[in-house]
N, C-alpha and C positions, 0 to 999 in steps of 0.2 A: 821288174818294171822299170820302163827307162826315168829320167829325170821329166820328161815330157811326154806323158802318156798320149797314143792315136787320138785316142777317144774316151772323151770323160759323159760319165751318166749320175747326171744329177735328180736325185730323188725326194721329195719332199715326204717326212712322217708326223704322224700326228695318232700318240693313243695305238701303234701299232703290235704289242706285242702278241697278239696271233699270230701275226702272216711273216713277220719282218724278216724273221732268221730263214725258212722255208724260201720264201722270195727272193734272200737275198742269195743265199746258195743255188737257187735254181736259174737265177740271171747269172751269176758268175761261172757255174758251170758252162753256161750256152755261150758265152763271152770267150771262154777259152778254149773251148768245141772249136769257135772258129778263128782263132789264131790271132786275134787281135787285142794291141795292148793296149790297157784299156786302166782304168781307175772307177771306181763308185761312190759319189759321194753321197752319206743322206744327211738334208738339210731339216735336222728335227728340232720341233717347234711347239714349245708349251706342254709336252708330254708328261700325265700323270703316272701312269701306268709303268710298267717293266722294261718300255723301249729302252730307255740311254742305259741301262743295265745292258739289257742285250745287244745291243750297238757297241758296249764299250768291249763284250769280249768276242763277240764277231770281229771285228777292229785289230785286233792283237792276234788272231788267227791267222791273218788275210792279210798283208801290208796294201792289198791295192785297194780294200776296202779306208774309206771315213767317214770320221760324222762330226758334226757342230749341232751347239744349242743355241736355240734361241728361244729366251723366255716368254714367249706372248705366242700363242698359239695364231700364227698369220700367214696362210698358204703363200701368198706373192710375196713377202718379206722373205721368207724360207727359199723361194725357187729362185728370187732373185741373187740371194746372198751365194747360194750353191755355183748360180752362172758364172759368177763374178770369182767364186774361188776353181773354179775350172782351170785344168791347163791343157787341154787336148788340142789336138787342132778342128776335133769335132765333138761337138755336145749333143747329148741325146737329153730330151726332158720324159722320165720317164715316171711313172704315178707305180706304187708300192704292192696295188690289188692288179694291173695288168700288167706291165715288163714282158711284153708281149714280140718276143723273138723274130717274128714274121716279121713284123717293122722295121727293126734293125736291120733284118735280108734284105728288104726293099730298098730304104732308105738309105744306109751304109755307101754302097757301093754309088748310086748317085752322087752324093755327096763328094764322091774321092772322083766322079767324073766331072764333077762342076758340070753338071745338069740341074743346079740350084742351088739357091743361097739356104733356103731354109724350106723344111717338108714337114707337115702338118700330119697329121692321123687324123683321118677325119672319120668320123661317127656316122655322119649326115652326106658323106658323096654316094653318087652313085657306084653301085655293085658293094658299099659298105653293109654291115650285118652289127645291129645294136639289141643288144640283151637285155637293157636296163627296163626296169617298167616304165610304162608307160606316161606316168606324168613326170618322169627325168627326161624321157625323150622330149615330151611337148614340151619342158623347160628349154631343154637345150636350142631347138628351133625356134623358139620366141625369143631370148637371148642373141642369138643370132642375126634374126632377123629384126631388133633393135640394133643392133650393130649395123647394119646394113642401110637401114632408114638413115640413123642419126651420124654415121662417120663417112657412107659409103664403102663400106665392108663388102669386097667383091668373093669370097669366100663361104663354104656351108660351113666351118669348124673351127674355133679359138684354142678350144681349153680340151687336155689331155697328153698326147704324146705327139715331141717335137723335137728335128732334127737338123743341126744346122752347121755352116762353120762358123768357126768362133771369130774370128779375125772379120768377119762379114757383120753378124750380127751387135758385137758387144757396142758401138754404138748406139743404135736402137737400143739396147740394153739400158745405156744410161740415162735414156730421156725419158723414162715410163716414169710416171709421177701416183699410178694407183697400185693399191697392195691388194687384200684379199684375194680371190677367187678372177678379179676382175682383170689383173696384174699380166696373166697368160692370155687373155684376150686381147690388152694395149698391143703386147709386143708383136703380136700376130696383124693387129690393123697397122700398125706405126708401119710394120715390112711391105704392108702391101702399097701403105699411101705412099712409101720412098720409094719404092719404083724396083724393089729388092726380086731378086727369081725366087717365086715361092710358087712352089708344088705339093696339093694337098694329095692324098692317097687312102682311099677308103681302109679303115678298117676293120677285122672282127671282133666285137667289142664285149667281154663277158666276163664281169668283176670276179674277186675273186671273195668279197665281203660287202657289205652296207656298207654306204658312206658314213663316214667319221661326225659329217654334222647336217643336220636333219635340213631339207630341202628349203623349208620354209624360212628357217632361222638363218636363211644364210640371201634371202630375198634382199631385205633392209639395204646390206652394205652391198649389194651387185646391180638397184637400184640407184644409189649414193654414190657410189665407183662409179657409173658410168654417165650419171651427168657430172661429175666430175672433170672423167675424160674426153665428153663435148664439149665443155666449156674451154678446158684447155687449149684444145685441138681448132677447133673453130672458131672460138671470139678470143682466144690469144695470139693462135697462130702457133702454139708451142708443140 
């Protein structure tokens, strides 16, 4: 692996020790299927369980694998911190239950055409396929289309897997002011309002576990996150 890996895939975990080793050897095998030099970081987060055990000797198997703790279990703190230790000249944001191959095919090679600054996975575009049940999906579209009311969000998808270059985006990067869940949605509107090339791309979407935290419990702070982020956005100007 060079000093400057192609492409860095940053992975946020939380509570993973089912899937993490399985995911992690099955993204890295298809990583190097196709000939690209690559790194993986995961950015794990308040984990009780077996994860940073299993992380720490995945890790020393694998030099192009790594991982960092972070004590408070905070998906947007975790993905931010993962962007920010990147050194690719592209970044994939990738989630631990998908790493979802297709995407990379897709996305990858735009990316090296500068056919866009940053590429979305979208859940909710057209010719996409969403497995999730059905009140994640009605979550994800009302989410959404708060987005859209309150920022002017000209996009169907925020949050999941995203593809960008690093030198374009890390900017935007530093001006996001919200963490949780909400965190992959700022940076996704911030690209659109800066006038950035963003191309979303339907995906097929079919986890590979239950969410980590229950639909409802996670309402509060994505409610809070996001007047948050209309205040800032709107009556700051930030």
């Amino acid at each position: 692996m060079s000093p400057t890996p192609h492409l860095s895939v940053v992975i946020p975990v939380y509570n993973e020790e089912a899937i993490v080793e399985q995911a992690a050897n099955e993204l890295s095998a298809g990583l190097e299927a196709r000939g690209w030099d690559y790194e993986i970081i995961f950015a794990e987060n308040g984990s009780r369980d077996r994860t940073q055990a299993i992380l720490t000797e995945m890790c020393a198997k694998n030099p192009r694998l790594t991982w960092f703790h972070s004590e408070t279990p905070n998906y947007g703190v975790a993905l931010k911190a993962g962007i920010e230790r990147a050194r690719g000249d592209l970044v994939v944001c990738d989630e631990i239950d998908l790493c979802d191959l297709v995407f990379y095919d897709q996305a990858i090679p735009r990316l090296e055409r500068r056919e866009a600054d940053l590429i979305v996975g979208s859940k909710a575009a057209r010719g996409a396929s969403d497995q999730r049940p059905m009140l994640r999906r009605v979550a994800t579209r009302l989410h959404n289309g708060l987005l859209r009311v309150t920022l002017g969000f000209k996009g169907t998808d925020t949050h999941g897997l995203k593809a960008f270059r690093r030198e374009r985006l890390l900017p935007v990067i530093a001006r996001c002011v919200v963490d949780m869940d909400v965190f992959a949605s700022e940076f996704v509107v911030r690209a659109w309002r800066d006038g950035l090339d963003v191309l979303e791309i339907p995906i097929q979407l079919q986890e590979k576990r239950q969410p980590s935290i229950h639909l409802f419990r996670r309402v509060p702070n994505v409610l809070k996150n996001v007047a948050r982020l209309v205040y800032v956005i709107r009556v700051r100007g930030g």
